[in-house]
mmCIF file of the N, C-alpha and C atoms, coordinates in Angstrom:
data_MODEL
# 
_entry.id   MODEL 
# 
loop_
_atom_site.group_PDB 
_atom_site.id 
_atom_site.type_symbol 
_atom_site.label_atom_id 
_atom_site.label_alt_id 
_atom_site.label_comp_id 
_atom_site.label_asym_id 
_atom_site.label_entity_id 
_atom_site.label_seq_id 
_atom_site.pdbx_PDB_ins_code 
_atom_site.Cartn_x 
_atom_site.Cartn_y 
_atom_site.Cartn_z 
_atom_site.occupancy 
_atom_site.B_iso_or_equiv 
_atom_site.pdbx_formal_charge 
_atom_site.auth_seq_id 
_atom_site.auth_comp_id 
_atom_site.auth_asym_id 
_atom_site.auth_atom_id 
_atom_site.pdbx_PDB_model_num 
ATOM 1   N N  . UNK A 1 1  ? 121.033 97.336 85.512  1.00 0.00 ? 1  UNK A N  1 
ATOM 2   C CA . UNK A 1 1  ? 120.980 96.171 84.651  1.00 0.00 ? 1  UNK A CA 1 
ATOM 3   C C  . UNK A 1 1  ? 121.216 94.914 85.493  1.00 0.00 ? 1  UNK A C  1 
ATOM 4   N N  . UNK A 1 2  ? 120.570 94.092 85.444  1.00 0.00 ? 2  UNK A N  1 
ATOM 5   C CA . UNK A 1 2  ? 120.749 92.928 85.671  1.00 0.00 ? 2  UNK A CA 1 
ATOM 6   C C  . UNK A 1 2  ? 121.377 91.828 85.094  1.00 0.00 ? 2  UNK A C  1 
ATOM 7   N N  . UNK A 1 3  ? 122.003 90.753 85.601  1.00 0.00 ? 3  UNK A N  1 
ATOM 8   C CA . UNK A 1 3  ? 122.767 89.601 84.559  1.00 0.00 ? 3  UNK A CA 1 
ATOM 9   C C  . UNK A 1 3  ? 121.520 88.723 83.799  1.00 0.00 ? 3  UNK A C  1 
ATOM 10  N N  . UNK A 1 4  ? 120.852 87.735 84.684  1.00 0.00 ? 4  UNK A N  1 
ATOM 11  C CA . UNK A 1 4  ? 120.151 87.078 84.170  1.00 0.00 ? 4  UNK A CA 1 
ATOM 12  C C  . UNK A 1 4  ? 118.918 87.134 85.413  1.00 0.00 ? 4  UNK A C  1 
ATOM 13  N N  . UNK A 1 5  ? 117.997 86.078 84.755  1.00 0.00 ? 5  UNK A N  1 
ATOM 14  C CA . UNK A 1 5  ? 116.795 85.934 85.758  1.00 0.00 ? 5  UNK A CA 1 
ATOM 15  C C  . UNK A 1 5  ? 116.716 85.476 87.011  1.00 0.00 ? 5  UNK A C  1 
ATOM 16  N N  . UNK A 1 6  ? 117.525 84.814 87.556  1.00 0.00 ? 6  UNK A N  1 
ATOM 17  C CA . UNK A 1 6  ? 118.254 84.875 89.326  1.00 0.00 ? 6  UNK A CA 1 
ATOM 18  C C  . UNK A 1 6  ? 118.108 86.258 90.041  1.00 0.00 ? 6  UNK A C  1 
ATOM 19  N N  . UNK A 1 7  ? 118.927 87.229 89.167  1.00 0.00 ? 7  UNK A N  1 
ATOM 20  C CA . UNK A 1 7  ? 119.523 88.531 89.841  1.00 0.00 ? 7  UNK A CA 1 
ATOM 21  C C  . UNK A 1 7  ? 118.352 89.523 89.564  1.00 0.00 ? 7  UNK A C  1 
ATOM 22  N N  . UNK A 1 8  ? 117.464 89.398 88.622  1.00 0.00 ? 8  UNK A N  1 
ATOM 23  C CA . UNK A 1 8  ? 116.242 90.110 88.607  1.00 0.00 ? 8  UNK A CA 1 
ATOM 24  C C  . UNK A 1 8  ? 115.274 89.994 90.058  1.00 0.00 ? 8  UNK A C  1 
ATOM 25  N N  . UNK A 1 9  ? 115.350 88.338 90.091  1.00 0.00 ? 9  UNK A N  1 
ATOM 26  C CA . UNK A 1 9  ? 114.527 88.442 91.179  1.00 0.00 ? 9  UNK A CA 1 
ATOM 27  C C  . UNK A 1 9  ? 114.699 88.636 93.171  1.00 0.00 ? 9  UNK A C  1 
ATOM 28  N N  . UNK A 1 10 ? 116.128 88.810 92.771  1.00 0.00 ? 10 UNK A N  1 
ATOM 29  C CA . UNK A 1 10 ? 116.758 88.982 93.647  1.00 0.00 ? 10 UNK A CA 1 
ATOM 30  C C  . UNK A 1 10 ? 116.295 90.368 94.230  1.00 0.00 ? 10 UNK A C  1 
ATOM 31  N N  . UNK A 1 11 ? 116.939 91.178 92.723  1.00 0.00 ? 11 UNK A N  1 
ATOM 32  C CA . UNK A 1 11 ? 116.296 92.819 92.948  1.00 0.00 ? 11 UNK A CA 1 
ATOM 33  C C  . UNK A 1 11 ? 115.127 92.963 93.415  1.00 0.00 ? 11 UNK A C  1 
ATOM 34  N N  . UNK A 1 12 ? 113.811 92.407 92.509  1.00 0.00 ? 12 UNK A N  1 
ATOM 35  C CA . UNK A 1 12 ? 113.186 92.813 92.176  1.00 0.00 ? 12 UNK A CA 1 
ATOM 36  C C  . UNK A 1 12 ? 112.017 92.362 93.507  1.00 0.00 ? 12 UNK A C  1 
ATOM 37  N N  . UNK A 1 13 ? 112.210 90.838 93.814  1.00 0.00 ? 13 UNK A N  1 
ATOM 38  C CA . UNK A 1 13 ? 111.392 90.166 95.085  1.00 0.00 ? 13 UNK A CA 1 
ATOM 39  C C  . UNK A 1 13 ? 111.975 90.398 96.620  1.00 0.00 ? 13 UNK A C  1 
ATOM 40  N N  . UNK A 1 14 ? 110.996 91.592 96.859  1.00 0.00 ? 14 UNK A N  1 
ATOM 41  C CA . UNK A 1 14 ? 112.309 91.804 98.320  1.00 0.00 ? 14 UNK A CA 1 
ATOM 42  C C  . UNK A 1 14 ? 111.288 91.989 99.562  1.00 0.00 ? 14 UNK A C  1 
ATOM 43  N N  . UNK A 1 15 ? 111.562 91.677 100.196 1.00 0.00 ? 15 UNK A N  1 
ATOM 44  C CA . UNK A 1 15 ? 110.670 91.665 101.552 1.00 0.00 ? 15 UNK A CA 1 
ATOM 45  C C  . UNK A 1 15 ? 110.450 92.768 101.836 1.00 0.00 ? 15 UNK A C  1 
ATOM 46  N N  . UNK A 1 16 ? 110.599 94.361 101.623 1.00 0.00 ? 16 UNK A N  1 
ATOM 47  C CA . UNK A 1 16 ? 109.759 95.415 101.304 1.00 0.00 ? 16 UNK A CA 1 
ATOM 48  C C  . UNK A 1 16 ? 109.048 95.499 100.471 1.00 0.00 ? 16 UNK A C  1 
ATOM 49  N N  . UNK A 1 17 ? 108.509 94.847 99.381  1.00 0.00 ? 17 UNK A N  1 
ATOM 50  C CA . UNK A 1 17 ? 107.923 94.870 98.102  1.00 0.00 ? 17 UNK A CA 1 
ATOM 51  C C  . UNK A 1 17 ? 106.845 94.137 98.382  1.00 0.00 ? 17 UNK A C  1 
ATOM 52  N N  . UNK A 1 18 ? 107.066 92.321 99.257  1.00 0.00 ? 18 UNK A N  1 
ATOM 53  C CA . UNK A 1 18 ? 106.553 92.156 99.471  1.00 0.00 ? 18 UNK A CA 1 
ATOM 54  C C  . UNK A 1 18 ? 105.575 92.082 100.672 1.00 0.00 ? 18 UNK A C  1 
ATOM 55  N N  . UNK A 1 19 ? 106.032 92.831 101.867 1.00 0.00 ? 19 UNK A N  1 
ATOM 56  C CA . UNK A 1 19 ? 105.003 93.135 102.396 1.00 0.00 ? 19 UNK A CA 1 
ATOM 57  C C  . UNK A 1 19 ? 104.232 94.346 102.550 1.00 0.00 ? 19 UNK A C  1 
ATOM 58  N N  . UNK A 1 20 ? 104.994 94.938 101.466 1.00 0.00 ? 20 UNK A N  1 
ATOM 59  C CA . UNK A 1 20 ? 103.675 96.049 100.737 1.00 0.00 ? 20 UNK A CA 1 
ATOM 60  C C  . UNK A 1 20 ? 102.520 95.945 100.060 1.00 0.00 ? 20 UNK A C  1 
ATOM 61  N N  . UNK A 1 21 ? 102.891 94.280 99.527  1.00 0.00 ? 21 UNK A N  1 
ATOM 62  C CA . UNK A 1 21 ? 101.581 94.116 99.048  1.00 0.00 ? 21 UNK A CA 1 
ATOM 63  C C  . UNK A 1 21 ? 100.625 93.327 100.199 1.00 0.00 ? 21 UNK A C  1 
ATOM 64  N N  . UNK A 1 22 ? 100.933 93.139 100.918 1.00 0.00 ? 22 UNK A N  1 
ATOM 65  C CA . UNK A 1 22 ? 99.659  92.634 102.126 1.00 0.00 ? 22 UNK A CA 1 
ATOM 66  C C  . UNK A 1 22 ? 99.064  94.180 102.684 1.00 0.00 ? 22 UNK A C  1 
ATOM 67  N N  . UNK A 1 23 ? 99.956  94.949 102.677 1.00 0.00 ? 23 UNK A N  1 
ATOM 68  C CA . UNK A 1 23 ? 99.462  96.280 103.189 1.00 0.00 ? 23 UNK A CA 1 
ATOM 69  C C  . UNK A 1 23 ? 98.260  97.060 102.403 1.00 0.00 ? 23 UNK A C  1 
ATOM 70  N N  . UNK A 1 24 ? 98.905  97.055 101.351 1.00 0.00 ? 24 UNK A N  1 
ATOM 71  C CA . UNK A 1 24 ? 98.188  97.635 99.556  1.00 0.00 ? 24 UNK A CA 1 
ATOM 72  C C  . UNK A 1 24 ? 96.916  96.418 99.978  1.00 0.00 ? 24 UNK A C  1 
ATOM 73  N N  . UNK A 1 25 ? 96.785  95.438 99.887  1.00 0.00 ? 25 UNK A N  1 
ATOM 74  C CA . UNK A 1 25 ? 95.619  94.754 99.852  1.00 0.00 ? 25 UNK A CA 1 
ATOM 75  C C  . UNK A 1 25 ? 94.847  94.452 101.248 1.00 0.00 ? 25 UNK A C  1 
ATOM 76  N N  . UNK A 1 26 ? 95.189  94.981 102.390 1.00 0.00 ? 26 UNK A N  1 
ATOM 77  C CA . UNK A 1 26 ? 94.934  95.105 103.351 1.00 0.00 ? 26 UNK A CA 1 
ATOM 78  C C  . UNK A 1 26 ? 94.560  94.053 104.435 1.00 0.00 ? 26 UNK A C  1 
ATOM 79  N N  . UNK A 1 27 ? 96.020  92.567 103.622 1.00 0.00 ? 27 UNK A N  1 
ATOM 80  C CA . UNK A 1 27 ? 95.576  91.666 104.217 1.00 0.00 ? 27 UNK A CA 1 
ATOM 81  C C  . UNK A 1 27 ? 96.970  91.717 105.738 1.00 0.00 ? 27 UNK A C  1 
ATOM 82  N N  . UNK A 1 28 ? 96.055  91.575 106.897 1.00 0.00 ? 28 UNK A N  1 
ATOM 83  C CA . UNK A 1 28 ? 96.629  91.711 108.453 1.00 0.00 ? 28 UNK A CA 1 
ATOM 84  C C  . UNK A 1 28 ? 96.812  89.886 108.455 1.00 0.00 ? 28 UNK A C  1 
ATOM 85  N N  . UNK A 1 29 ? 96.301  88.980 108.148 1.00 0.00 ? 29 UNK A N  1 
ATOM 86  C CA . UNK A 1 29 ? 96.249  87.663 108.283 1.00 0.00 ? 29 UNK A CA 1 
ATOM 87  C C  . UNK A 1 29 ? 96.172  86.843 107.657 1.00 0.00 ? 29 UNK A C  1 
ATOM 88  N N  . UNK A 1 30 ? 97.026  86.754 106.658 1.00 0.00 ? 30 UNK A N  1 
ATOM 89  C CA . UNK A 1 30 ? 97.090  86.509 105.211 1.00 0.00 ? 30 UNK A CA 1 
ATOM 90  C C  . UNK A 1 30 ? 96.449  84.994 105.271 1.00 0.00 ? 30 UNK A C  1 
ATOM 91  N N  . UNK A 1 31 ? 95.992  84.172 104.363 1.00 0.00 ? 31 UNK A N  1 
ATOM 92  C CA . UNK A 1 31 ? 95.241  83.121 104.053 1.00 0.00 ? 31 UNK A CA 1 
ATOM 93  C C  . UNK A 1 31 ? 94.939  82.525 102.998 1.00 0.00 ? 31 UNK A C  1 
ATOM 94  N N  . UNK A 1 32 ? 94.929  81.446 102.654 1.00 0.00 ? 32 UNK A N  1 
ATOM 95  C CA . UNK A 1 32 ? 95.449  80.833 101.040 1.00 0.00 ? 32 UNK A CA 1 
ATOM 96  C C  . UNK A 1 32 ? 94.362  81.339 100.294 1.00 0.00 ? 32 UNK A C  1 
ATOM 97  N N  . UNK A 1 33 ? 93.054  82.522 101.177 1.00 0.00 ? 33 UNK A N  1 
ATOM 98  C CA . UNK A 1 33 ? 91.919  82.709 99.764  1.00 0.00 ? 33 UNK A CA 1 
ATOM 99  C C  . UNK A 1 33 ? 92.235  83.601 99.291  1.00 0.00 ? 33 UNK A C  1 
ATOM 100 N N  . UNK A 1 34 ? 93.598  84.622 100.084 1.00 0.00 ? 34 UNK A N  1 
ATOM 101 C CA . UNK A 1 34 ? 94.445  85.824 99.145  1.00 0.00 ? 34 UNK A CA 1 
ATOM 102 C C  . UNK A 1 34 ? 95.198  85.700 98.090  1.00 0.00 ? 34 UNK A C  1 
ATOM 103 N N  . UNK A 1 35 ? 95.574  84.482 98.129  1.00 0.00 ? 35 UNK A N  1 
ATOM 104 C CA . UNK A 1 35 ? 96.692  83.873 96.767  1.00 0.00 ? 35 UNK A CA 1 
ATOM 105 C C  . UNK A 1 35 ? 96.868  84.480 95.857  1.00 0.00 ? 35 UNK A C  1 
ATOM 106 N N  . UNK A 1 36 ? 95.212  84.344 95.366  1.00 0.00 ? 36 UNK A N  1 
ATOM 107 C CA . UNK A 1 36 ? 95.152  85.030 93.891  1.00 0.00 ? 36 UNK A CA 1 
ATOM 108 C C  . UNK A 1 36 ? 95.282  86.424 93.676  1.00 0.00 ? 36 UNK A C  1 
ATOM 109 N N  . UNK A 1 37 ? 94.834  87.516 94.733  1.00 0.00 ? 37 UNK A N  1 
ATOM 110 C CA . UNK A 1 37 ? 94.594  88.891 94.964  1.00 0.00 ? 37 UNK A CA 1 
ATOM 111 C C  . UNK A 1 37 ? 96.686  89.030 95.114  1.00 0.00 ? 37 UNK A C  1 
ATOM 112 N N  . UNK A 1 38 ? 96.845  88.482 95.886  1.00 0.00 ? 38 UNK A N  1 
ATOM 113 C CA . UNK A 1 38 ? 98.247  88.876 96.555  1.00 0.00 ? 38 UNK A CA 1 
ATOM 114 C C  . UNK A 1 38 ? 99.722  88.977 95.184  1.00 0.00 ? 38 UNK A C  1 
ATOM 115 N N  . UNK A 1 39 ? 99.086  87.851 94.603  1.00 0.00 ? 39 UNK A N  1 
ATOM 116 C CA . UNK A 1 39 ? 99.914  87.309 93.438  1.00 0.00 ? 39 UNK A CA 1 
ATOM 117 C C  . UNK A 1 39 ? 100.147 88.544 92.028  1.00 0.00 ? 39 UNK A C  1 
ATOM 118 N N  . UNK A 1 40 ? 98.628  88.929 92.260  1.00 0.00 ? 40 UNK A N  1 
ATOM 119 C CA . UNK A 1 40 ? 97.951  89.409 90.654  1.00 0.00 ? 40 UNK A CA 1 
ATOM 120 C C  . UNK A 1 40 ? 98.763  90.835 91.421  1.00 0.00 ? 40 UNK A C  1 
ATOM 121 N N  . UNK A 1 41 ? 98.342  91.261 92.806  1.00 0.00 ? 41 UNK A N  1 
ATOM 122 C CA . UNK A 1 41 ? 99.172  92.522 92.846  1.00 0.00 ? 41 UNK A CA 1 
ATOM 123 C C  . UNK A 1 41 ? 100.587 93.153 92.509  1.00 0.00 ? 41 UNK A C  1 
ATOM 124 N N  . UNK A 1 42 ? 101.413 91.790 93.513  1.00 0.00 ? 42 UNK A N  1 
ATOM 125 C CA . UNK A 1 42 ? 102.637 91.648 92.957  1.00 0.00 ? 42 UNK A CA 1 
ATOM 126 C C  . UNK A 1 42 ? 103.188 91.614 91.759  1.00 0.00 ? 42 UNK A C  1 
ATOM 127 N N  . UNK A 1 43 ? 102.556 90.688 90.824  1.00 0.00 ? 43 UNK A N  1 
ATOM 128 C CA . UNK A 1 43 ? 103.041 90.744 89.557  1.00 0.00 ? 43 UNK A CA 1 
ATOM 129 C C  . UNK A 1 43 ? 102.827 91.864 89.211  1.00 0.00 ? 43 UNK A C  1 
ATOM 130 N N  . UNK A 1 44 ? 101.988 92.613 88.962  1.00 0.00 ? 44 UNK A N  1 
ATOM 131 C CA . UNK A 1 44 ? 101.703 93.659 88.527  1.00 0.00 ? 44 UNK A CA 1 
ATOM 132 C C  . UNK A 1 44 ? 102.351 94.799 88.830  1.00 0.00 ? 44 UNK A C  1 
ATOM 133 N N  . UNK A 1 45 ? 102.695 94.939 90.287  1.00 0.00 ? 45 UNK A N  1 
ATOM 134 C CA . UNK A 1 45 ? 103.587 96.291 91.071  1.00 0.00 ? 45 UNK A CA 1 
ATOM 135 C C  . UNK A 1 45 ? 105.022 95.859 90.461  1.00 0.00 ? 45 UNK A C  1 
ATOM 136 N N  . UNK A 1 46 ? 105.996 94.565 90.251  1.00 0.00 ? 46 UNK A N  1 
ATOM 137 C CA . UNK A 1 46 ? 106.931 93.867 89.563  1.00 0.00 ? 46 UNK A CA 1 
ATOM 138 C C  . UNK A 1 46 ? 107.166 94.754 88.124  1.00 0.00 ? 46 UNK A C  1 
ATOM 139 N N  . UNK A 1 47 ? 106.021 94.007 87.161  1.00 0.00 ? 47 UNK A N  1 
ATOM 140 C CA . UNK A 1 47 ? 105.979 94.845 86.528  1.00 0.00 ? 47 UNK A CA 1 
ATOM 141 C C  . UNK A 1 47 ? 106.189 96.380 85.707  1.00 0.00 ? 47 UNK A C  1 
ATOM 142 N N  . UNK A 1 48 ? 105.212 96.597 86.608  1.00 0.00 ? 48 UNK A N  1 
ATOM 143 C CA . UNK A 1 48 ? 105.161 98.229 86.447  1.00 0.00 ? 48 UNK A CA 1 
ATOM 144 C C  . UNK A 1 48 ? 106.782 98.920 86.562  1.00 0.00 ? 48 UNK A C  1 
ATOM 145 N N  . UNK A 1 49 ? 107.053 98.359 87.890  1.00 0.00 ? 49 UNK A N  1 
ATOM 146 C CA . UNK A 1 49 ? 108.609 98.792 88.525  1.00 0.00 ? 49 UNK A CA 1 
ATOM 147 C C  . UNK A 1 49 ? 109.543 98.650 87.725  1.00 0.00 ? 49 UNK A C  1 
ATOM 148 N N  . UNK A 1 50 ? 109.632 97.639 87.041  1.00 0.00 ? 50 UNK A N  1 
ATOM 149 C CA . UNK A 1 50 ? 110.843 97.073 86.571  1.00 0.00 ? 50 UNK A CA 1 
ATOM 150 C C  . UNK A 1 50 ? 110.738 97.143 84.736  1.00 0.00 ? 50 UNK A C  1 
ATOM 151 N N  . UNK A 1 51 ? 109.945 97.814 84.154  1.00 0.00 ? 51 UNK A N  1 
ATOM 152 C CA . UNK A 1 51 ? 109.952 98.000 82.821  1.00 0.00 ? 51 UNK A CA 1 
ATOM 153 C C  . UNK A 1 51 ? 111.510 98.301 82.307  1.00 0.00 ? 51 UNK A C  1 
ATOM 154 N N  . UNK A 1 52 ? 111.888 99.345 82.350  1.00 0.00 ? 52 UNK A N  1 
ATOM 155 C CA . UNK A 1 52 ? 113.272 99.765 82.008  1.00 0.00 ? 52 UNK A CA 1 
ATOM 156 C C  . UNK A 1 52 ? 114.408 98.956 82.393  1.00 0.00 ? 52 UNK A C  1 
ATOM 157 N N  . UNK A 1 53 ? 114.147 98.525 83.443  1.00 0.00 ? 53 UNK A N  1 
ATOM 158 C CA . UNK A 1 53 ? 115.158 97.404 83.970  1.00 0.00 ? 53 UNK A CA 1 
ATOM 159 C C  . UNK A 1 53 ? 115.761 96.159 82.997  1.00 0.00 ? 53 UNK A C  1 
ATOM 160 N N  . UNK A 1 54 ? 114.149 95.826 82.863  1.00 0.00 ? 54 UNK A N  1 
ATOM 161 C CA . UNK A 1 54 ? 114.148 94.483 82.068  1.00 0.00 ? 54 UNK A CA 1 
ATOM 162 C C  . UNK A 1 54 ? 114.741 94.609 80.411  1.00 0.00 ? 54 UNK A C  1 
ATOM 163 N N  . UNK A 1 55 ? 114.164 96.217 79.689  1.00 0.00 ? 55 UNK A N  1 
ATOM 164 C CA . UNK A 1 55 ? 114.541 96.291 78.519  1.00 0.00 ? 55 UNK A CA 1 
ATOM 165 C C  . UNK A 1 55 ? 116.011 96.691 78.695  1.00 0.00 ? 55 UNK A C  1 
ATOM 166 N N  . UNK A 1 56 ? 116.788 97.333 79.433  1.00 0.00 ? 56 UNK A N  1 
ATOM 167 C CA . UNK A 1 56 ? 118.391 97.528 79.451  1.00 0.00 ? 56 UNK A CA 1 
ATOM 168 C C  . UNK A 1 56 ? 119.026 95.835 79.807  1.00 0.00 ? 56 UNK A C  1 
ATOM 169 N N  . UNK A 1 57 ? 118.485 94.795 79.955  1.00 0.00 ? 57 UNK A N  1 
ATOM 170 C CA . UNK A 1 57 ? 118.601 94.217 80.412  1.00 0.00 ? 57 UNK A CA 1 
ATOM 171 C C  . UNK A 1 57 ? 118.972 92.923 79.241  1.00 0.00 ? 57 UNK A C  1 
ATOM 172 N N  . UNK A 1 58 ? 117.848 93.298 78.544  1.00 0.00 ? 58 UNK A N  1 
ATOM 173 C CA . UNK A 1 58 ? 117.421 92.201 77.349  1.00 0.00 ? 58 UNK A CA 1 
ATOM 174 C C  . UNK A 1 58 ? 116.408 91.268 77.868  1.00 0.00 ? 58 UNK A C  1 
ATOM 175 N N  . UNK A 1 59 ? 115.944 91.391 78.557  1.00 0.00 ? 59 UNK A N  1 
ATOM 176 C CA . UNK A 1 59 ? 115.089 90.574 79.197  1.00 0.00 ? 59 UNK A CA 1 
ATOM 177 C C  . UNK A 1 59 ? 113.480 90.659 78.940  1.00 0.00 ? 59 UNK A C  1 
ATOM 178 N N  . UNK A 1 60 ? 112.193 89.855 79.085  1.00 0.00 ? 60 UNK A N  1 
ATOM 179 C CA . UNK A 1 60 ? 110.906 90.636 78.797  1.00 0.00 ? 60 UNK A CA 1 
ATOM 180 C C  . UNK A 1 60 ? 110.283 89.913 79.857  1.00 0.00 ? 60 UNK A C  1 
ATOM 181 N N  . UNK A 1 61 ? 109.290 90.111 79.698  1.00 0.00 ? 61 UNK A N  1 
ATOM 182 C CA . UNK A 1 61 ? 108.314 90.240 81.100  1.00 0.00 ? 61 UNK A CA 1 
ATOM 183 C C  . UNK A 1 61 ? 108.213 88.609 81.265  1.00 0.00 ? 61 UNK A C  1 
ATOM 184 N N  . UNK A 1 62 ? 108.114 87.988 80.457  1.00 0.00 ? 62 UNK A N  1 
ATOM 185 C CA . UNK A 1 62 ? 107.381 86.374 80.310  1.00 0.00 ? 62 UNK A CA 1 
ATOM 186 C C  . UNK A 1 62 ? 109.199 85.503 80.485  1.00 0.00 ? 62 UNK A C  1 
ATOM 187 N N  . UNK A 1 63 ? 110.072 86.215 80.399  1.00 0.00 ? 63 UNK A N  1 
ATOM 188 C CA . UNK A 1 63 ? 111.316 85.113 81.040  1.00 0.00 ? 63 UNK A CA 1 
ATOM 189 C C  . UNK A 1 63 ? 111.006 84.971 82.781  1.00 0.00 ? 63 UNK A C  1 
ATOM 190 N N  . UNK A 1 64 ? 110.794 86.112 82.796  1.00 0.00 ? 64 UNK A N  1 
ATOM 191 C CA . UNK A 1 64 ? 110.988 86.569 84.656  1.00 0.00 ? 64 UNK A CA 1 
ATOM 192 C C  . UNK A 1 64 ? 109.333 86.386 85.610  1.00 0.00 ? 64 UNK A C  1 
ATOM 193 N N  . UNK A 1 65 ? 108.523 86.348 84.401  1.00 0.00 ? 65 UNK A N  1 
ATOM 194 C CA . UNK A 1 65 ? 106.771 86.779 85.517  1.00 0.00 ? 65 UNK A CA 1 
ATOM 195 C C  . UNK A 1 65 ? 107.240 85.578 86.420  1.00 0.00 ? 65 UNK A C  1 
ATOM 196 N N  . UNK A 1 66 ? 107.320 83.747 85.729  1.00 0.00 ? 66 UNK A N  1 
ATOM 197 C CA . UNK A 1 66 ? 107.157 82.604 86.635  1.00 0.00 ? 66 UNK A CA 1 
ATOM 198 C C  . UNK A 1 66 ? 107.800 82.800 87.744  1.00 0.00 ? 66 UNK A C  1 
ATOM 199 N N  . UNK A 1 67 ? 109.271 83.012 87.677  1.00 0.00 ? 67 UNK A N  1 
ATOM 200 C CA . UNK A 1 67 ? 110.342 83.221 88.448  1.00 0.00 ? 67 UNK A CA 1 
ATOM 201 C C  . UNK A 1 67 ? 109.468 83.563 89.927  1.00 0.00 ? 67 UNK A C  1 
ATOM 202 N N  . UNK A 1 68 ? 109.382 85.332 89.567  1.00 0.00 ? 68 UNK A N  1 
ATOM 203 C CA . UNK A 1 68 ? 108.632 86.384 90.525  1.00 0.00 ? 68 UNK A CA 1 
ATOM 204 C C  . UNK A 1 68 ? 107.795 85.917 91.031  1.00 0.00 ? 68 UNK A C  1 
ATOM 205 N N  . UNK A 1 69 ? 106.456 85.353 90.344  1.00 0.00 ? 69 UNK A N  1 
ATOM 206 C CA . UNK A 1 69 ? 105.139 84.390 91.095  1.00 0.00 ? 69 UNK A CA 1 
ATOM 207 C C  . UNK A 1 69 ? 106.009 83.237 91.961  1.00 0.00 ? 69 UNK A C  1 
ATOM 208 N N  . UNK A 1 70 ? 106.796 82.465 91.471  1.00 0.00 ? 70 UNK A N  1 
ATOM 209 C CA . UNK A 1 70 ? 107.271 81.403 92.443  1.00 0.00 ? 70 UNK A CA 1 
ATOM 210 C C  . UNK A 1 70 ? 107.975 81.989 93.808  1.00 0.00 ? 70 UNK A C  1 
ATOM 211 N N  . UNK A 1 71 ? 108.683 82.858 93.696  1.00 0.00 ? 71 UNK A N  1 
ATOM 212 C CA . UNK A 1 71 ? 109.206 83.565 94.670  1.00 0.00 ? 71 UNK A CA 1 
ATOM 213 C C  . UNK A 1 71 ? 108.008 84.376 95.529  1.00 0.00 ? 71 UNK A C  1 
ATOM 214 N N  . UNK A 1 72 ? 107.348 84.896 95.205  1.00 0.00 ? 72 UNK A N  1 
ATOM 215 C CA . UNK A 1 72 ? 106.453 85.297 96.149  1.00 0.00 ? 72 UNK A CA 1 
ATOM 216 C C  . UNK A 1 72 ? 105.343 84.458 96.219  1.00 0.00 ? 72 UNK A C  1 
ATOM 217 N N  . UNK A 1 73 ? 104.786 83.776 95.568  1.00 0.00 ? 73 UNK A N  1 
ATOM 218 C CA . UNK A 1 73 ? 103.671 82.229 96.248  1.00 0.00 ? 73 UNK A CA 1 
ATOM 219 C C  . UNK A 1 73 ? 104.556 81.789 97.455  1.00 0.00 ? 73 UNK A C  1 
ATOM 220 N N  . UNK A 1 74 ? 105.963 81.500 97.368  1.00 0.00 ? 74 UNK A N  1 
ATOM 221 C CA . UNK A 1 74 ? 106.536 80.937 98.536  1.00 0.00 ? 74 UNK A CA 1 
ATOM 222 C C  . UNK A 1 74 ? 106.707 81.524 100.042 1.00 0.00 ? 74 UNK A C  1 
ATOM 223 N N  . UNK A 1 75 ? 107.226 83.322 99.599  1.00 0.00 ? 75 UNK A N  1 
ATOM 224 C CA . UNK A 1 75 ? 107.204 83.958 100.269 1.00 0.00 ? 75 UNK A CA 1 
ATOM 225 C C  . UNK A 1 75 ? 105.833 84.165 101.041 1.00 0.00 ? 75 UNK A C  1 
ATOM 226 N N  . UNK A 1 76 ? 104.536 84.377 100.722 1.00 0.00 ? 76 UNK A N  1 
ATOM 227 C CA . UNK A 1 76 ? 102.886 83.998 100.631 1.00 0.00 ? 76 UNK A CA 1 
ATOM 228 C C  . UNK A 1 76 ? 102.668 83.234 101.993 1.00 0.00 ? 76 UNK A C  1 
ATOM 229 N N  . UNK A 1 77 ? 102.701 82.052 101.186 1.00 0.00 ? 77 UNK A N  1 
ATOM 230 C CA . UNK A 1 77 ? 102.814 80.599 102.348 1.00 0.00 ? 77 UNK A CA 1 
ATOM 231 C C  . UNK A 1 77 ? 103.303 80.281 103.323 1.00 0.00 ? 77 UNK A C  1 
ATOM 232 N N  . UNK A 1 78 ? 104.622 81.235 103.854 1.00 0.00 ? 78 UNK A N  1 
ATOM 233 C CA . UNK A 1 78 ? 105.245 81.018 104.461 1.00 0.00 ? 78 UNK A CA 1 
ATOM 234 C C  . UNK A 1 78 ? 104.432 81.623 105.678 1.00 0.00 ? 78 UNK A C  1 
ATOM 235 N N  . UNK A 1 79 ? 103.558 82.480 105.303 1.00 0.00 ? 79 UNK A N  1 
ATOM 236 C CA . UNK A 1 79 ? 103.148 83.423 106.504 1.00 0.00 ? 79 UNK A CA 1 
ATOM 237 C C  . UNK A 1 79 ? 101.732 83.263 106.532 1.00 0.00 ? 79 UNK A C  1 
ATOM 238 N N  . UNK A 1 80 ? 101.193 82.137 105.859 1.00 0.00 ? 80 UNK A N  1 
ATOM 239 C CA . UNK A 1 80 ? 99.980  81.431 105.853 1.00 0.00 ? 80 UNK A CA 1 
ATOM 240 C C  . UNK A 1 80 ? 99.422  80.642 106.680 1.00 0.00 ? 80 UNK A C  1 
# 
């Protein structure tokens, strides 16, 4: 369980997660025309992962998606 939407993404956005998804999408040199591919994965692998989490939690998908996208767009860019 998590407290609030801070500590979700704490869990949930982690630099194994995310550079699984450059792997999963098979980007070696990432580039702002992956954004959208990189993003839609993440959210989605987020997602999937964290269903039970979020409902023991009280939480639903639409408090936390922005959060997660902002945290990994940043994470993204950084290596852009």
């Amino acid at each position: 369980m998590v407290a609030n939407v801070d500590a979700f993404v704490v869990k949930f956005v982690t630099e194994n997660r995310l550079a699984q998804g450059l792997t999963e999408l098979g980007i070696s040199d990432p580039s702002t025309k992956d954004t959208g591919a990189f993003l839609k994965w993440f959210g989605n692998d987020v997602k999937s992962e964290s269903a039970d989490e979020l409902e023991v939690s009280g939480l639903a998908w639409k408090d936390v998606s922005k959060r997660v996208s902002t945290a990994a767009r940043t994470w993204f860019f950084e290596r852009v």
